[in-house]
C-alpha positions as CSV (number, residue, x, y, z in Angstrom):
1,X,223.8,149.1,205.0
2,X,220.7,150.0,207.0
3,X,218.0,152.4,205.3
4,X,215.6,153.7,208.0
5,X,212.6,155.7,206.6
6,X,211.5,158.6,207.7
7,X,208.1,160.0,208.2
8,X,206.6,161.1,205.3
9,X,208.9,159.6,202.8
10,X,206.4,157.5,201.2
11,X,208.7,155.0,199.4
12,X,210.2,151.6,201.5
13,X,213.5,150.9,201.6
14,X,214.0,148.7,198.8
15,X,212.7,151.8,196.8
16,X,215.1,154.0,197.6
17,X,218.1,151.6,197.3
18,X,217.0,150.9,193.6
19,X,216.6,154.8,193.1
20,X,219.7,155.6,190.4
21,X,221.2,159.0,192.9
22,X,221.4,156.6,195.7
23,X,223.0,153.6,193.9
24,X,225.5,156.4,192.7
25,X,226.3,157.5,195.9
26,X,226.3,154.0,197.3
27,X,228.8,152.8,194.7
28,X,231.2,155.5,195.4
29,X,231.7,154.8,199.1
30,X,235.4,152.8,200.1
31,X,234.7,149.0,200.4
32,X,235.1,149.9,204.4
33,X,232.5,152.5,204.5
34,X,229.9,151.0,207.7
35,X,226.9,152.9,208.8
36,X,223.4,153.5,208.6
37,X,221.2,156.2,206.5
38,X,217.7,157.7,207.5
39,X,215.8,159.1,204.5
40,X,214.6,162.4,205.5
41,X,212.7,163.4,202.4
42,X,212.8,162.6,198.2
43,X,212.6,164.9,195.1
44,X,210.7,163.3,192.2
45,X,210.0,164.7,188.7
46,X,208.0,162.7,186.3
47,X,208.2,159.7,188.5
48,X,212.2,159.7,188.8
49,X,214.1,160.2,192.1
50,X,216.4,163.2,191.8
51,X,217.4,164.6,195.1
52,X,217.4,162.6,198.4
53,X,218.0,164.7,201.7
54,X,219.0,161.8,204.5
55,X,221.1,161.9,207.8
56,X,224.2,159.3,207.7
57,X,225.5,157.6,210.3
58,X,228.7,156.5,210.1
59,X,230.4,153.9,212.4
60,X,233.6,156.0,213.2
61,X,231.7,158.9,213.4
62,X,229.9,159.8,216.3
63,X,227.7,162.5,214.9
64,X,225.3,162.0,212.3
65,X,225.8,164.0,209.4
66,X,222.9,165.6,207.0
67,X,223.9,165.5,203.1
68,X,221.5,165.5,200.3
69,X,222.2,163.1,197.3
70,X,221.3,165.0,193.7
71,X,222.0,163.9,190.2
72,X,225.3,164.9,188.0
73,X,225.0,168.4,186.8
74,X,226.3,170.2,184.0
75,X,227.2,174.3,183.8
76,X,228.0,175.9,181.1
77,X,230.0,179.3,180.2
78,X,228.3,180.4,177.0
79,X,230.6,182.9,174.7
80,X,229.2,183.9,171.6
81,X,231.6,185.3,168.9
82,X,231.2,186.8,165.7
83,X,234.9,185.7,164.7
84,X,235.8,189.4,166.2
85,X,234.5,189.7,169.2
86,X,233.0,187.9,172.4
87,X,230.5,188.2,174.5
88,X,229.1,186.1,177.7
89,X,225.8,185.5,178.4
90,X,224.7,184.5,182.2
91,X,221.2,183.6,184.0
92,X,219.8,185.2,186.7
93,X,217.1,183.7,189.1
94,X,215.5,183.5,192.4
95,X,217.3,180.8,194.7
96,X,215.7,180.0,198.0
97,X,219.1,179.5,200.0
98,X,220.8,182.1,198.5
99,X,217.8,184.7,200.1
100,X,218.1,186.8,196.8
101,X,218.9,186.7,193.0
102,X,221.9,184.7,191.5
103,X,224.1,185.2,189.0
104,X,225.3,181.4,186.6
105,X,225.9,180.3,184.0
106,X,223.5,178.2,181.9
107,X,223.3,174.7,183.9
108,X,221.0,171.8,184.9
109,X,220.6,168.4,186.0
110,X,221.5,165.4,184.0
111,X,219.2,162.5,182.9
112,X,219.8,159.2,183.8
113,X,219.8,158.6,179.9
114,X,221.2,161.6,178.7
115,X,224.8,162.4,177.9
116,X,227.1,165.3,179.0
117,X,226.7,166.8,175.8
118,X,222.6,166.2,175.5
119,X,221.5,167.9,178.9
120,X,224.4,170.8,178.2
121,X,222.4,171.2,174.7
122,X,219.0,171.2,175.6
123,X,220.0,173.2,179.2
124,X,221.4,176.0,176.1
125,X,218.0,175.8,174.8
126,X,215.6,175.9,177.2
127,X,217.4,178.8,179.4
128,X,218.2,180.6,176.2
129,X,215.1,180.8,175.0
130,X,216.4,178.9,171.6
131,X,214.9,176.0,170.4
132,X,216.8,173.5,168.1
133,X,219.9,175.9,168.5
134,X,222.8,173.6,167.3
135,X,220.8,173.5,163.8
136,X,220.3,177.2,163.6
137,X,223.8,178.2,164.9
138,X,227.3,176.7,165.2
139,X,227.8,175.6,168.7
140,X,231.2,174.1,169.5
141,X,230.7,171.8,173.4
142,X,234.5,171.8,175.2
143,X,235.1,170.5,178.5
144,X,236.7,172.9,181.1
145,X,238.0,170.1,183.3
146,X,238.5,166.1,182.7
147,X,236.4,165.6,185.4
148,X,233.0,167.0,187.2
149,X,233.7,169.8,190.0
150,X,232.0,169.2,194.0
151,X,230.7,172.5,195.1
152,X,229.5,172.1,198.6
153,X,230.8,168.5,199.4
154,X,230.5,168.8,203.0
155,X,226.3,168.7,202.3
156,X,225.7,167.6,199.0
157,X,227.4,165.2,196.6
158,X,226.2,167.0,193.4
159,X,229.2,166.7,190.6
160,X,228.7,169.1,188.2
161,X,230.5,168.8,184.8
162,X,232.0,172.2,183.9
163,X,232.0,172.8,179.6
164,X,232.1,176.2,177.2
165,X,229.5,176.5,174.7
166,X,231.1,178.6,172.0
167,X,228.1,179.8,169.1
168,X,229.4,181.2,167.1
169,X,227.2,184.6,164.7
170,X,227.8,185.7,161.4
171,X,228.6,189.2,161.6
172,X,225.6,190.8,160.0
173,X,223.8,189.1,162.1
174,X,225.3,189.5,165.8
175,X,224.0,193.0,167.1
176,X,220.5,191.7,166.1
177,X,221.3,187.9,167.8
178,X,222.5,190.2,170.9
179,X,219.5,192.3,171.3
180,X,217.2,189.2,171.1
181,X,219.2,187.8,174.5
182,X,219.5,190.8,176.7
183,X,217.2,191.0,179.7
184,X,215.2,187.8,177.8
185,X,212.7,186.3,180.1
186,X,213.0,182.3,179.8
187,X,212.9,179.0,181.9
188,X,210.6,175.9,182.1
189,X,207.8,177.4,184.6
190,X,206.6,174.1,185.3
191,X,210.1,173.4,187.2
192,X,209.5,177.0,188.9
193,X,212.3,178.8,186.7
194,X,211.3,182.4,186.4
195,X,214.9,183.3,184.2
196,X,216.9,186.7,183.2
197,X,219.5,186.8,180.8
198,X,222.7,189.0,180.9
199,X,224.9,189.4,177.4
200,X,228.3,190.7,179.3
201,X,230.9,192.0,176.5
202,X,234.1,189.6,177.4
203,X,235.9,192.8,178.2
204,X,233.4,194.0,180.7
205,X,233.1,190.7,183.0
206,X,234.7,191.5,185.8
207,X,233.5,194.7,186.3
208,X,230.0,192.6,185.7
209,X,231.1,189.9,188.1
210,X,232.3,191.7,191.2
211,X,229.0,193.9,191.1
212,X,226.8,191.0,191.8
213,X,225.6,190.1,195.2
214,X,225.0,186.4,194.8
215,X,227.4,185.0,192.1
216,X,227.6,181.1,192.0
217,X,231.6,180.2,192.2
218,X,231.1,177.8,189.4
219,X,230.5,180.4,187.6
220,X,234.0,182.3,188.5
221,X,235.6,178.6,187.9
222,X,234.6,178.4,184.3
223,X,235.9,182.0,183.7
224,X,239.0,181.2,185.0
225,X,239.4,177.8,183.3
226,X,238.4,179.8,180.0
227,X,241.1,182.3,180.1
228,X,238.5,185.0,179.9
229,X,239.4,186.6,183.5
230,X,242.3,188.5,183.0
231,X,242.5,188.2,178.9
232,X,241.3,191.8,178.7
């Protein structure tokens, strides 16, 4: 495979085939796959490549397509339960392509040394606003699906792992758990999240859901996975 650079890239070739989202992407192609790639820009944090916007051009295809290449991601439908009762609780933020606020669940990229389970737990704690929350609380991790979801792959071959995060609240405790959540202001402004939390009585969702103007569909594919769309 050739790997032209583009200008303003900054790294050489060799550099981006090394880079772990491009050795990913390059290990999934069929043993027939013949082409070329031109980098057309990177994404680094703390020195590792995590996005990689290129154009590919593929020998039996005559027009050259742009994708962007982005490390595994994991979203998760947070339920909280006092035994009795659930609730959901979803983000809200500012996304660029989306022109407007979006309504998600908890998610976030995945570490080249992490696990599922590790970026879905400190994801939890960072956009909940809850440090160290699997030793204060009971959280049970479940997969919705054996294997990670594509959302867009016609542009971007981000596979996003879909899980439930259950935490479960001892009932004296719940309304007061509840009313620390709602409308919470969290994220890690150094990444440029600027978060808003939603606690969403399970019986209420899709009234909740079908009110928003930008909703991500993983978001309605965990829901449905769940059983919560439709249990009421």
């Amino acid at each position: 495979m050739k790997i032209n650079i583009g200008p303003g890239v900054g790294l050489s070739a060799s550099e981006i085939a090394q880079a772990y989202v491009f050795q990913e992407w390059v290990d999934s192609l069929h043993s027939t796959w013949r082409g070329e790639v031109t980098i057309n820009a990177i994404d680094q944090w703390k020195g590792e490549i995590y996005a990689i916007q290129m154009t590919v051009a593929r020998e039996d295809n005559p027009w050259p397509v742009p994708i962007t290449l982005r490390s595994e991601t994991v979203d998760v439908l947070t339920v909280i339960t006092d035994g009795n009762q659930q609730w959901l609780v979803f983000t809200e933020q500012y996304r660029d392509a989306a022109g407007g606020m979006v309504v998600s669940n908890v998610a976030g990229g995945r570490k080249r040394t992490e696990t599922i389970e590790e970026t879905a737990s400190h994801e939890l704690e960072e956009e909940l606003g809850l440090e160290g929350i699997r030793k204060k609380f009971s959280v049970k991790l479940t997969s919705l699906l054996p294997a990670p979801v594509l959302a867009s792959p016609g542009m971007i071959n981000e596979r996003t792992h879909m899980l439930q995060a259950t935490i479960g609240v001892a009932s004296r405790h719940i309304t007061a758990f509840l009313n620390e959540l709602r409308n919470k202001r969290t994220g890690v402004k150094e990444e440029g999240e600027r978060i808003r939390l939603h606690v969403v009585p399970a019986h209420n969702v899709w009234p909740f859901i079908t009110e928003r103007r930008n909703l991500d569909a993983k978001t309605l594919l965990s829901l449905g996975y769940a059983g919560i769309l439709g249990s009421e």
